[in-house]
GUSE-554620 format. One record per residue (C-alpha): residue number from 1; x, z, y. Coordinates in nm, 2 decimals. Last residue first. Layout:
N
n NUM	east X	up Z	north Y .
...
***
This chain:
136
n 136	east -3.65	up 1.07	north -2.50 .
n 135	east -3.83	up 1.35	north -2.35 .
n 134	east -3.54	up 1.52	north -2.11 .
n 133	east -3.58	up 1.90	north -2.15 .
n 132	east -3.58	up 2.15	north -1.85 .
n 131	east -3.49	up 2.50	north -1.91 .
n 130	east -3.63	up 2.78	north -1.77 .
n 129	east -3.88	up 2.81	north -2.00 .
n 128	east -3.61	up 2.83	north -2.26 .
n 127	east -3.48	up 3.18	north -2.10 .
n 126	east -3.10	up 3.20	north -2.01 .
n 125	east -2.94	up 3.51	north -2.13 .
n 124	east -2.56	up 3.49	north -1.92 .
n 123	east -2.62	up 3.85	north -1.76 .
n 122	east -2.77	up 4.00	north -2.03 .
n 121	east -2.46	up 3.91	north -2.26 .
n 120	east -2.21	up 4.01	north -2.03 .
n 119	east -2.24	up 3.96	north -1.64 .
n 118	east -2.44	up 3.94	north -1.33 .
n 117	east -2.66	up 4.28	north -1.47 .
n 116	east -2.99	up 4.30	north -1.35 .
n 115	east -3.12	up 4.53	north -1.10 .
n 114	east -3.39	up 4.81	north -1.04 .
n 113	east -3.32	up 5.03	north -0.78 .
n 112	east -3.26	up 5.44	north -0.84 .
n 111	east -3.22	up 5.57	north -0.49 .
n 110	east -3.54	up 5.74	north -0.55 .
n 109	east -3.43	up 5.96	north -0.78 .
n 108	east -3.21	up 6.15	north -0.50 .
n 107	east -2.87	up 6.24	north -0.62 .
n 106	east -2.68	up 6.16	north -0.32 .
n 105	east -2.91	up 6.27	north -0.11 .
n 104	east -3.03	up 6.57	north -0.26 .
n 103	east -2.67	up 6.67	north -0.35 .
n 102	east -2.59	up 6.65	north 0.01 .
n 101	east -2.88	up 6.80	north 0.15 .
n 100	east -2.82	up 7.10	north -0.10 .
n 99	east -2.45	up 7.13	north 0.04 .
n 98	east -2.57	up 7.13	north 0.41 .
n 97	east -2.80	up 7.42	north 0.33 .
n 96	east -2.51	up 7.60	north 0.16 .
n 95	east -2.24	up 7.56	north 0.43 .
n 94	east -2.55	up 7.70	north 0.69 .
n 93	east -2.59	up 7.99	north 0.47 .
n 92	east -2.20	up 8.05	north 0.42 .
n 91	east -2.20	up 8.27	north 0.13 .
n 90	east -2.02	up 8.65	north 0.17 .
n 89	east -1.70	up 8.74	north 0.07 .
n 88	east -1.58	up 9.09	north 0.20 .
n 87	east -1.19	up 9.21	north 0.17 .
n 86	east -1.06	up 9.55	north 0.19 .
n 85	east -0.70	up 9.58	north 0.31 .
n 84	east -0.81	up 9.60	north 0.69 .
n 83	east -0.93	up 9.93	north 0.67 .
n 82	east -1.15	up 10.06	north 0.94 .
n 81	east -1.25	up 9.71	north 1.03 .
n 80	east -1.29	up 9.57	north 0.64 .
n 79	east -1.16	up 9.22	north 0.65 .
n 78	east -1.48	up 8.96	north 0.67 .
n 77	east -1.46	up 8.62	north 0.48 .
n 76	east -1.72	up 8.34	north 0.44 .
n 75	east -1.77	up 8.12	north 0.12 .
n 74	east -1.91	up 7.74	north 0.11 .
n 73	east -1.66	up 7.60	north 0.43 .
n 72	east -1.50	up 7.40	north 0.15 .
n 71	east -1.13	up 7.53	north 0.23 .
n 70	east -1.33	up 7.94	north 0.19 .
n 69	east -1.42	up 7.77	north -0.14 .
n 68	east -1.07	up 7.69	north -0.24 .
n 67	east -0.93	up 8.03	north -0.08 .
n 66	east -1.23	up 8.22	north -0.29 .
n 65	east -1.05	up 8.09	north -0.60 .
n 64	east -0.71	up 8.20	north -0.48 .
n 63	east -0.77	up 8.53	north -0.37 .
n 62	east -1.00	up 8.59	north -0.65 .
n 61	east -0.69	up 8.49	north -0.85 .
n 60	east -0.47	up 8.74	north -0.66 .
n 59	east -0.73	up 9.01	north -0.72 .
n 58	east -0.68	up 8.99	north -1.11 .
n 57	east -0.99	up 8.86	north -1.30 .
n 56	east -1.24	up 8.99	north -1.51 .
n 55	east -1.54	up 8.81	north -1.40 .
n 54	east -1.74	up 9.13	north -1.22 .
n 53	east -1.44	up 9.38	north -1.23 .
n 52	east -1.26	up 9.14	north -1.01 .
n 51	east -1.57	up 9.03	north -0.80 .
n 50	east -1.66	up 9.40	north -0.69 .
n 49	east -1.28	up 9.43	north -0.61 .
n 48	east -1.23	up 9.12	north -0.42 .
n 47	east -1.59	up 9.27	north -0.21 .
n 46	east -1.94	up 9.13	north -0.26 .
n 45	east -2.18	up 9.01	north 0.01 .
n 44	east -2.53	up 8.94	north -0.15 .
n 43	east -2.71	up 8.84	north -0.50 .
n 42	east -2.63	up 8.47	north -0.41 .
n 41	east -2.22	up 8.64	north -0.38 .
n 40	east -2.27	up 8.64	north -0.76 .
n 39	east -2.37	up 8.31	north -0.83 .
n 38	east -2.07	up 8.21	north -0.60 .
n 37	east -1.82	up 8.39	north -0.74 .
n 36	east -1.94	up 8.24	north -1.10 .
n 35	east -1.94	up 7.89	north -1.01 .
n 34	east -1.57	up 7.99	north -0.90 .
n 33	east -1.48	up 8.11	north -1.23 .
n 32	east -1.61	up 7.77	north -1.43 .
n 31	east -1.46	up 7.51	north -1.21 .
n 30	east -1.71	up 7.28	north -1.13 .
n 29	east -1.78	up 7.40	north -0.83 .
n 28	east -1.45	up 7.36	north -0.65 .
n 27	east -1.41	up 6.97	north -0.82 .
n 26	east -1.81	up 6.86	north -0.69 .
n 25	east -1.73	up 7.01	north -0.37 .
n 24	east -1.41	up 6.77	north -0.32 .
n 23	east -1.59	up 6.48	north -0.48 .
n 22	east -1.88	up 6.51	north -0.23 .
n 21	east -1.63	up 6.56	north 0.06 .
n 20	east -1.46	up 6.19	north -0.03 .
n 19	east -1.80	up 6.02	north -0.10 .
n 18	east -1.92	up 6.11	north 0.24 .
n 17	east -2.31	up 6.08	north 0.19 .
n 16	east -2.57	up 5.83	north 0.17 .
n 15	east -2.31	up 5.59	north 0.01 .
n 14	east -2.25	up 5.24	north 0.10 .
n 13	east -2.40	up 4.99	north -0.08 .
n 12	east -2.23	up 4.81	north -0.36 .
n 11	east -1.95	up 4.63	north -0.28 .
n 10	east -1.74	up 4.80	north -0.55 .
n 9	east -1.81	up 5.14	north -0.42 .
n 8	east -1.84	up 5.14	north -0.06 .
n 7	east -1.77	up 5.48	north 0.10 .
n 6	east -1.61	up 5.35	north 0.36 .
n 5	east -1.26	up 5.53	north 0.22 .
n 4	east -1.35	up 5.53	north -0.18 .
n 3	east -1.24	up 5.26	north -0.31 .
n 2	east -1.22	up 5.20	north -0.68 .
n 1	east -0.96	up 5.26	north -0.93 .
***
């Protein structure tokens, strides 16, 4: 296992971005459901019942999905003020902007450099040019 707490990977350089927060986000979106909750809170704010009928799901699992994102500062929650037991999800804007710098950070082409592996095959290739021969 590597190390992630500098965010130095195997002496490489360090990463653009906190490593640790990228993996968090990375594990919340990639679950199926809550890719869903947020493509549909894009559209707008959306109560636990509008997202139940939406995906199917019973309110205690949007309760537990939206907690996840609500942890990542990506969803926002409003209680209803004339009836507390309604629930509103909305995105967090700013949450969202920070997220797409992340990604485009972190995943930014231009980050690609070219290098040559130390070891293995490719590593150990010696060209003959490089090579100096003793005439006899």
């Amino acid at each position: 296992m590597f190390e992630l707490s500098d965010g130095n990977i195997f002496g490489v350089n360090p990463s653009p971005v906190p490593i640790e927060r990228l993996i968090a986000q990375l594990k919340a979106l990639a679950n199926p459901k809550r890719l869903q909750m947020i493509h549909l809170l894009m559209e707008g704010v959306h109560c636990n019942c509008e997202l139940g009928d939406a995906l199917d799901m019973a309110p205690n699992l949007i309760s537990h999905h939206m907690s996840i994102l609500r942890d990542l500062g990506l969803v926002e929650m409003e209680r209803d003020v004339v009836d507390g037991r309604w629930v509103y999800f909305s995105i967090n804007e700013a949450a969202l902007a920070e997220l797409n710098q992340t990604y485009q950070a972190f995943f930014n082409p231009q980050r690609i450099r070219p290098r040559r592996p130390m070891c293995g095959p490719q590593g150990s290739v010696v060209t003959l040019d490089s090579i100096a021969f003793d005439h006899v």
